[in-house]
C-alpha positions as CSV (number, residue, x, y, z in Angstrom):
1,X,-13.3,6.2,-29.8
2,X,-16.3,5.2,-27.6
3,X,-15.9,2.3,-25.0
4,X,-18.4,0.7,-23.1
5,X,-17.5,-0.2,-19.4
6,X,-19.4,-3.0,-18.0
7,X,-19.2,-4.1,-14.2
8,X,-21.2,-7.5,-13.5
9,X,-23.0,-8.1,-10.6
10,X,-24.9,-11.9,-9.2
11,X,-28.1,-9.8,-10.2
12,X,-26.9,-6.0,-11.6
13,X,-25.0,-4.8,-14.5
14,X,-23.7,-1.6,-14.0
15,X,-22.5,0.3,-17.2
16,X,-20.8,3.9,-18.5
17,X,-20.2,4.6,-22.2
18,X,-17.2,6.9,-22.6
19,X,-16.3,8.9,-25.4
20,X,-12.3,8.3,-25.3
21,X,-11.3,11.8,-27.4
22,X,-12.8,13.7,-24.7
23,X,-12.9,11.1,-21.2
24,X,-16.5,12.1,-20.7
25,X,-19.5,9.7,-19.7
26,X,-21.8,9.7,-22.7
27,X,-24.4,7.5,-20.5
28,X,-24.4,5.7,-17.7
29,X,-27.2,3.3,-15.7
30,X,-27.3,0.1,-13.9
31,X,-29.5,-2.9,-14.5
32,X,-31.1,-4.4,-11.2
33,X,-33.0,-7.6,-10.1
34,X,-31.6,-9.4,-12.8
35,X,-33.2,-13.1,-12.6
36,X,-36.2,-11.7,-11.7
37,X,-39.7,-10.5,-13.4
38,X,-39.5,-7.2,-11.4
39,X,-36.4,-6.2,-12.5
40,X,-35.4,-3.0,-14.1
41,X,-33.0,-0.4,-15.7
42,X,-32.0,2.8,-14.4
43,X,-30.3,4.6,-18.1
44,X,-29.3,8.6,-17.4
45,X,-28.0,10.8,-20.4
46,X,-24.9,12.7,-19.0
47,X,-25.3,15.5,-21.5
48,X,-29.0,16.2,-21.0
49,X,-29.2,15.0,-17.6
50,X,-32.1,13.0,-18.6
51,X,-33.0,9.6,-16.2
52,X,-35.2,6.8,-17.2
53,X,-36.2,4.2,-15.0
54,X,-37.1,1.4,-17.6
55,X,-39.3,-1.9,-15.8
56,X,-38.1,-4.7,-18.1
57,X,-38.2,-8.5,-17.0
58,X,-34.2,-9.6,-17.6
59,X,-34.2,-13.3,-16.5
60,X,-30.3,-13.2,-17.5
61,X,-27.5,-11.3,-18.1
62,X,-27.7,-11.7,-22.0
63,X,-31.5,-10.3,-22.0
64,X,-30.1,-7.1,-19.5
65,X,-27.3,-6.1,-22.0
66,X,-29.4,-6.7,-24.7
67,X,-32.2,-4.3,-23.4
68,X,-29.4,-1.7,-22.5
69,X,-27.9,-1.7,-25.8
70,X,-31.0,-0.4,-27.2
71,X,-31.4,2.4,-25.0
72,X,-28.0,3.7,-26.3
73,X,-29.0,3.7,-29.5
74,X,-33.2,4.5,-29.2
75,X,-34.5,7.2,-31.3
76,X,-36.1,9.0,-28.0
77,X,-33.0,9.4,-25.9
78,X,-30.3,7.5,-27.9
79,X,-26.7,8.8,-27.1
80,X,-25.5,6.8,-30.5
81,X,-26.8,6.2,-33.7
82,X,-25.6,2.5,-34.0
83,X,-23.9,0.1,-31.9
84,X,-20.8,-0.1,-34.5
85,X,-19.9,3.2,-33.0
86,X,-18.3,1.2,-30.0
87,X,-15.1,0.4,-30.0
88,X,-15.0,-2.0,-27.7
89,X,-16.1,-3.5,-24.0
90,X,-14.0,-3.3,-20.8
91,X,-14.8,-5.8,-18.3
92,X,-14.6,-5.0,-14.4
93,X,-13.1,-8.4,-13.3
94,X,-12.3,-9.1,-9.6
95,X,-10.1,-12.3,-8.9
96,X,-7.6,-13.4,-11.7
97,X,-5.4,-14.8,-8.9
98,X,-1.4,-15.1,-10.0
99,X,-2.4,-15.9,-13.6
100,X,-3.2,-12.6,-14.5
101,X,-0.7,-9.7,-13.8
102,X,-2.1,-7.0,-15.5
103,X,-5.2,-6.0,-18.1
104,X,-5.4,-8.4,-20.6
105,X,-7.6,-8.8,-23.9
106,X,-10.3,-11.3,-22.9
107,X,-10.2,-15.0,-24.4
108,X,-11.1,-18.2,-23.6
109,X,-7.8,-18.8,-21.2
110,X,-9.0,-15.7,-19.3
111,X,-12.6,-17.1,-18.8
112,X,-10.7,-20.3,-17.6
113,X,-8.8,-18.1,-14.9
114,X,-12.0,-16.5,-13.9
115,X,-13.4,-20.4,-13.2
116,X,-10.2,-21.2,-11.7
117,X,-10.5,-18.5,-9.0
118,X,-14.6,-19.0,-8.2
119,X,-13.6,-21.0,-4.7
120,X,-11.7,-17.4,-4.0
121,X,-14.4,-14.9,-5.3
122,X,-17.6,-16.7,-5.3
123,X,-19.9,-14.0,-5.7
124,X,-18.0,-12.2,-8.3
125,X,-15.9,-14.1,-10.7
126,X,-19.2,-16.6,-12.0
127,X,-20.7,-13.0,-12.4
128,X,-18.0,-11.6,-14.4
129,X,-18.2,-14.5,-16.7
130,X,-21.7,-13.9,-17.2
131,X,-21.4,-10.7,-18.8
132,X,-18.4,-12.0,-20.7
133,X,-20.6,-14.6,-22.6
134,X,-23.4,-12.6,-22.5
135,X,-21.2,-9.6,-24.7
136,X,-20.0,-12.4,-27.0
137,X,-23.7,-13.4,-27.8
138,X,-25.4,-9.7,-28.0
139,X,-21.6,-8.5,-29.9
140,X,-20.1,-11.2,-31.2
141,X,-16.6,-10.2,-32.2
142,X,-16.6,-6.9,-30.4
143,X,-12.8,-6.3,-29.2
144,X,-13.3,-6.9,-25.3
145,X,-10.4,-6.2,-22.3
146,X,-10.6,-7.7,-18.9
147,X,-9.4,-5.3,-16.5
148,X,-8.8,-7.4,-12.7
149,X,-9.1,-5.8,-9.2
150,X,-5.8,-8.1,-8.3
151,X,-3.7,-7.2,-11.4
152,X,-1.9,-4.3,-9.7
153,X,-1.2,-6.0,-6.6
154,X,0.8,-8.8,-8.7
155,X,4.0,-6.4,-7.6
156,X,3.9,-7.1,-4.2
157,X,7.3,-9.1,-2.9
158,X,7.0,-12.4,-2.0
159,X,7.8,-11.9,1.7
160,X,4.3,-9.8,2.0
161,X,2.5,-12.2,0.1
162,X,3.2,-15.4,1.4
163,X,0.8,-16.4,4.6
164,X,2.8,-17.9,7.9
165,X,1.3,-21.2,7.7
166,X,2.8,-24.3,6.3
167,X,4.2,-23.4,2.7
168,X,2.6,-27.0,1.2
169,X,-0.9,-24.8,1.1
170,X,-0.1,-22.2,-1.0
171,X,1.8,-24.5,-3.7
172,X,-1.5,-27.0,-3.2
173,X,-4.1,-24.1,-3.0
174,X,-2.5,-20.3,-4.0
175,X,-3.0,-19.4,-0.2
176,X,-1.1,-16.0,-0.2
177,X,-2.6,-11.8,0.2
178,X,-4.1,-11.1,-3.0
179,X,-5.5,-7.6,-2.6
180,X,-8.3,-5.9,-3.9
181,X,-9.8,-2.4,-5.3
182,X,-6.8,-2.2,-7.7
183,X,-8.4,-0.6,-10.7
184,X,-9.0,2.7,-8.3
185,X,-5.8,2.4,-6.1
186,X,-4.0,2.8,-9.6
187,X,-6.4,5.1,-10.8
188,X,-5.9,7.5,-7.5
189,X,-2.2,7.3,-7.7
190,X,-2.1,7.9,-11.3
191,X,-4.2,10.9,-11.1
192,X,-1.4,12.2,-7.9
193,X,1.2,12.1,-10.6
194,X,-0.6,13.8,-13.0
195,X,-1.1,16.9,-10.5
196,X,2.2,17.0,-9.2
197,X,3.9,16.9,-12.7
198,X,6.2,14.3,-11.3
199,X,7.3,10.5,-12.6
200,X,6.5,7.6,-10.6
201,X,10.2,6.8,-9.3
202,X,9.7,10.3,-7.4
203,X,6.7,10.0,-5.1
204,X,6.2,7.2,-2.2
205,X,2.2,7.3,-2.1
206,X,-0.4,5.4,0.3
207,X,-4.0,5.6,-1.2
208,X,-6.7,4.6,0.8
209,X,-10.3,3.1,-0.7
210,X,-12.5,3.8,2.0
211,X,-16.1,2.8,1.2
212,X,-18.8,0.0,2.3
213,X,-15.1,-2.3,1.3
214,X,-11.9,-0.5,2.3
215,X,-8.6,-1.5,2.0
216,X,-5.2,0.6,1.9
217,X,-2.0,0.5,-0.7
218,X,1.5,1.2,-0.5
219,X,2.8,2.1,-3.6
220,X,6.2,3.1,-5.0
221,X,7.4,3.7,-8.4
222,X,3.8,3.5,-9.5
223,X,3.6,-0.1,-8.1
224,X,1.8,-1.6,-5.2
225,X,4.2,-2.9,-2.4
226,X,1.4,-4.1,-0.4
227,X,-2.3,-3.9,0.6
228,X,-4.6,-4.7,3.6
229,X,-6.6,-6.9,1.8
230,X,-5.7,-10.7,1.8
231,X,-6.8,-14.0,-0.2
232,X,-10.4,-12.5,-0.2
233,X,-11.6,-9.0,0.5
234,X,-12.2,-9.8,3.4
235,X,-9.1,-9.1,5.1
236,X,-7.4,-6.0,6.5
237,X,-9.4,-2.8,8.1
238,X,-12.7,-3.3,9.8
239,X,-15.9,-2.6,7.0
240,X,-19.3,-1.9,7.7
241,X,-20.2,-5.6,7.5
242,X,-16.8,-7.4,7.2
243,X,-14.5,-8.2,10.1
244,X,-11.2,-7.4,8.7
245,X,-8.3,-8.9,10.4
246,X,-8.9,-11.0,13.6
247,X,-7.0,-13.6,16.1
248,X,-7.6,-17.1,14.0
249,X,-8.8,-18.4,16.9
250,X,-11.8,-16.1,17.2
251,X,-13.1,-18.2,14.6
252,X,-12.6,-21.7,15.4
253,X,-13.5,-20.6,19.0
254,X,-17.0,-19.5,17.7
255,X,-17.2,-22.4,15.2
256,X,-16.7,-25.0,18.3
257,X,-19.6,-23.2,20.7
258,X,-21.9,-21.9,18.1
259,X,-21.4,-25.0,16.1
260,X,-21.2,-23.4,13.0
261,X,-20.3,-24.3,9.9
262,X,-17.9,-22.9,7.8
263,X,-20.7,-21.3,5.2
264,X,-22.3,-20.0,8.4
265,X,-19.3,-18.6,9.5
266,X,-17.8,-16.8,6.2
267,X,-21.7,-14.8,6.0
268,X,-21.1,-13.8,9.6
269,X,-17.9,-12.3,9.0
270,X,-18.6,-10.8,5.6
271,X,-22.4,-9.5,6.3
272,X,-22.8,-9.5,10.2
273,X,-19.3,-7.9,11.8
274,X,-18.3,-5.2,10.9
275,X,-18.6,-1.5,12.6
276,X,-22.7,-2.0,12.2
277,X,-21.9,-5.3,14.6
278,X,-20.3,-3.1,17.2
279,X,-23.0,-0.4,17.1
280,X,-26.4,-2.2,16.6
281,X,-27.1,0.1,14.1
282,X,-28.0,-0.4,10.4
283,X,-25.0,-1.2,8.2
284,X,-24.4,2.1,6.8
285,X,-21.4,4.4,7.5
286,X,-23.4,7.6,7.6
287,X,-25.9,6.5,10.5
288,X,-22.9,4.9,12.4
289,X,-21.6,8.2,12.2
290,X,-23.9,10.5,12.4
291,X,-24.7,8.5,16.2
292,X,-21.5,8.8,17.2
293,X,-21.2,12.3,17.0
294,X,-24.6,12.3,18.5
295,X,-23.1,10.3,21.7
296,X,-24.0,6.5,21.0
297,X,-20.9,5.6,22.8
298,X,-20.8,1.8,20.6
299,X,-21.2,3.9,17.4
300,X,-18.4,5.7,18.6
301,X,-16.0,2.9,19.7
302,X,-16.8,1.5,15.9
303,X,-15.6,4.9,14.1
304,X,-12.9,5.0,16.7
305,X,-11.3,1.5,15.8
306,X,-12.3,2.1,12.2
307,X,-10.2,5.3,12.4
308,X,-7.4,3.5,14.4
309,X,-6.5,0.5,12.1
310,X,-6.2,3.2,8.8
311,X,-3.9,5.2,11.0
312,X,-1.9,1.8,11.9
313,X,-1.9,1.0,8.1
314,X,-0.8,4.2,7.1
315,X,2.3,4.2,9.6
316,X,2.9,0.5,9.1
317,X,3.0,1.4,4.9
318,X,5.7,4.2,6.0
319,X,7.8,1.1,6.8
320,X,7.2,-0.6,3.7
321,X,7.9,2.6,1.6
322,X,11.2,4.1,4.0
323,X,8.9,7.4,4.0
324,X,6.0,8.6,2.2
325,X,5.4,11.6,0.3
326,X,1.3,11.9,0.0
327,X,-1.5,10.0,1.6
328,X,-4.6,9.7,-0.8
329,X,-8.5,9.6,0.7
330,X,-10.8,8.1,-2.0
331,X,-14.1,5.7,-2.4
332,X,-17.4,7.0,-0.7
333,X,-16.6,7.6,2.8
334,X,-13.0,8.6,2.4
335,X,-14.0,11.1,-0.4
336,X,-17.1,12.6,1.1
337,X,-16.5,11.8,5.3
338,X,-15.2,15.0,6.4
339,X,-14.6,13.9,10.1
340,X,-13.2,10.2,8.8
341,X,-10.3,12.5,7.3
342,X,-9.7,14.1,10.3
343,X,-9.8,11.4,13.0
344,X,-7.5,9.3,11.0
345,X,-4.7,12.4,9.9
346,X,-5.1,13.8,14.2
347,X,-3.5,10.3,14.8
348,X,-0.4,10.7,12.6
349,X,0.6,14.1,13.8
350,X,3.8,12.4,15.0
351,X,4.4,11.2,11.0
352,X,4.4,14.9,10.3
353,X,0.7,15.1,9.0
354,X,-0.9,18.3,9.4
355,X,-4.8,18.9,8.0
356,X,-6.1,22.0,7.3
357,X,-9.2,22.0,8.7
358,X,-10.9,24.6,6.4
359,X,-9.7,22.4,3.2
360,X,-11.0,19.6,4.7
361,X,-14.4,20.9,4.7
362,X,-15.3,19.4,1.1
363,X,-17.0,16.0,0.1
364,X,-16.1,14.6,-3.6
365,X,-13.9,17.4,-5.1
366,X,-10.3,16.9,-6.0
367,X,-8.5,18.6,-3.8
368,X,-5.3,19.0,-1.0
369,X,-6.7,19.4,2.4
370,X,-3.2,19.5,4.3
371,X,-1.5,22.4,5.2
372,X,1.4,23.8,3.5
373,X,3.9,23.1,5.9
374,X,2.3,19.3,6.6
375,X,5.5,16.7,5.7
376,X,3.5,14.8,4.0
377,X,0.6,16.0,1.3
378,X,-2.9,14.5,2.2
379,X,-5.1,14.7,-1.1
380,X,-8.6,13.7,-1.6
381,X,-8.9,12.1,-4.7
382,X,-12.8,11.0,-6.1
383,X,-11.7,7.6,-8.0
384,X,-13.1,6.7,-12.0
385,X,-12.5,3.2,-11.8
386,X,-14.2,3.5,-14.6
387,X,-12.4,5.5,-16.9
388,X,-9.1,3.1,-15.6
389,X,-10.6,0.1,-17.0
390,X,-11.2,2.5,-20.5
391,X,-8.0,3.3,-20.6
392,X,-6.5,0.5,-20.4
393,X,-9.4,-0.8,-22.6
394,X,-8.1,1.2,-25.3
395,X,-4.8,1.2,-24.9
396,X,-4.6,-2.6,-25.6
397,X,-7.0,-2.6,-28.2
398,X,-4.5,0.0,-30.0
């Protein structure tokens, strides 16, 4: 069985076929500038290693799928010999709100959901729906699953959901924590079990998504108890553009003396805070770090608060599970940041957490880097939020 994994962007499309029997990428690319004359494909052949950058004008998301389906199947670097050989689609989808609990086989009520939720996810969900009804054009009929970055957090109880303001808002609006990154927080704990050879009901386990977006998970009996993430992604951990958690008044304070309005404010916090706000530097991790090792004492105050609010997260999800047996790095920085690893595990020595510093020394390989006598395991885990969303692709259309 072959399944194609599609993840829609305002103006991308990224994609992986994946041949089910064996879990291995058969292709893989992303579609860019979509909208625009200049916009083009990058299409790479996993078994040959070949890469093709293709200049094609996609004006929409149907004429981008379209013009990737054909490289699948074209006679100079085709991976398949027709497009009946897929099985079906599986659809990264980001906000399905309370309505949606878990991976569900799309339809008309889902693409309602995904409309539903737009005021929550406004650069994502009209995207998702895009490549929906673009898939239904280019493949009409083709089996299609919907696999939601809030689904997993459905689990979380009440009491961690529900915000402290008055209760009338979240009947009138679904104000409540959401959470995001789902898809590889399951993935990631999934994966845990699989190596320890133990069910879910035996392992307390806080994965942490570290990458441009990071948020953290408690999870227990393969369930998440809670997140950092809120009503929007924007919530928890500072990012390297988005505030994470602040003092309310921060922002009506700024509103009132800036005079800004609340579209002006929401880009700020999303696109201009962040650890690049705190350094002046460019907003991306690796030259924030690399200054701070090199003595720009902002660019070190920002990996230092960075490192700080995981650590809090990570003790504060000890509450929430009574313990906790492993703590999972993942997502670019937390799978390839060797020194991100080790400022955060140095500050919960007092939890038991011991690194090995040798084991440590790896970026984007699957491994343990705590020591043997460390209470609690600290893994490094690369995430496949792909291959979740083809799982659980096939295992519904089964």
């Amino acid at each position: 069985m072959k399944i194609l994994v599609l993840n829609c962007g305002s103006s991308s499309l990224k994609y992986q076929l994946i041949d089910m029997d064996t879990e291995e990428v058969i292709a893989s690319g992303k579609y860019e500038r979509i909208g625009e004359k200049e916009a083009f494909l990058t299409h790479k052949v996993e078994k040959t290693g070949q890469k093709i950058k293709l200049e094609n004008p996609a004006y929409n998301h149907t004429e981008a799928i379209e013009f990737t389906l054909k490289q699948l199947v074209d006679t100079e670097y085709r991976v398949i010999d027709t497009l009946d050989e897929i099985s079906a689609i599986g659809h990264r989808l980001v906000h399905g709100g309370e309505k949606i609990a878990e991976s569900v086989k799309i339809d008309d009520k889902v693409i309602e959901v995904l409309k539903e939720y737009t005021d929550l996810a406004p650069l994502h969900n009209p995207a998702c729906i895009l490549g929906i009804e673009a898939c239904q054009k280019v493949m009409p009929g083709k089996p299609m699953v919907g696999v939601f970055d809030t689904a997993f957090h459905q689990s979380i109880p009440k009491e961690r959901y529900i915000y402290p303001i008055p209760y009338e808002y979240y009947k009138k609006y679904g104000l409540r924590k959401y959470g995001f990154h789902g898809t590889s927080h399951m993935y990631v704990s999934q994966r845990v079990l699989e190596i320890e050879h133990k069910a879910s009901k035996d392992l307390k386990l806080i994965t942490c998504h570290l990458g441009q977006g990071a948020s953290i998970c408690a999870i227990k009996d393969g369930k998440s108890v809670d997140t950092s993430m809120g009503l929007t992604p924007l919530g928890g951990i500072p990012m390297v553009t988005r505030s994470g958690d602040l003092d309310p008044s921060v922002i009506t304070y700024l509103m009132k003396k800036e005079c800004l309005k609340p579209e002006e404010m929401e880009t700020m916090l999303n696109k201009a805070s962040g650890l690049a706000a705190i350094s002046g530097l460019a907003p991306d991790f690796r030259e924030i770090e690399d200054a701070s090792n090199a003595g720009n004492e902002m660019a070190k105050i920002a990996i230092d608060e960075f490192n700080y609010a995981i650590a809090g997260y990570i003790a504060k999800y000890a509450v929430a599970l009574n313990g906790v047996d492993a703590i999972i790095f993942t997502g670019g920085v937390g799978e390839n940041q060797i020194n991100i690893r080790k400022g955060i595990c140095e500050k919960l020595a007092f939890m038991g957490v011991e690194l090995d510093l040798q084991a440590n020394k790896i970026r984007g390989e699957e491994t343990v880097i705590s020591t043997p006598s460390s209470k609690v395991k600290v893994y490094v885990i690369p995430t496949n939020e792909e291959l979740m969303i083809a799982k659980e692709t096939q295992k519904l259309i089964k």
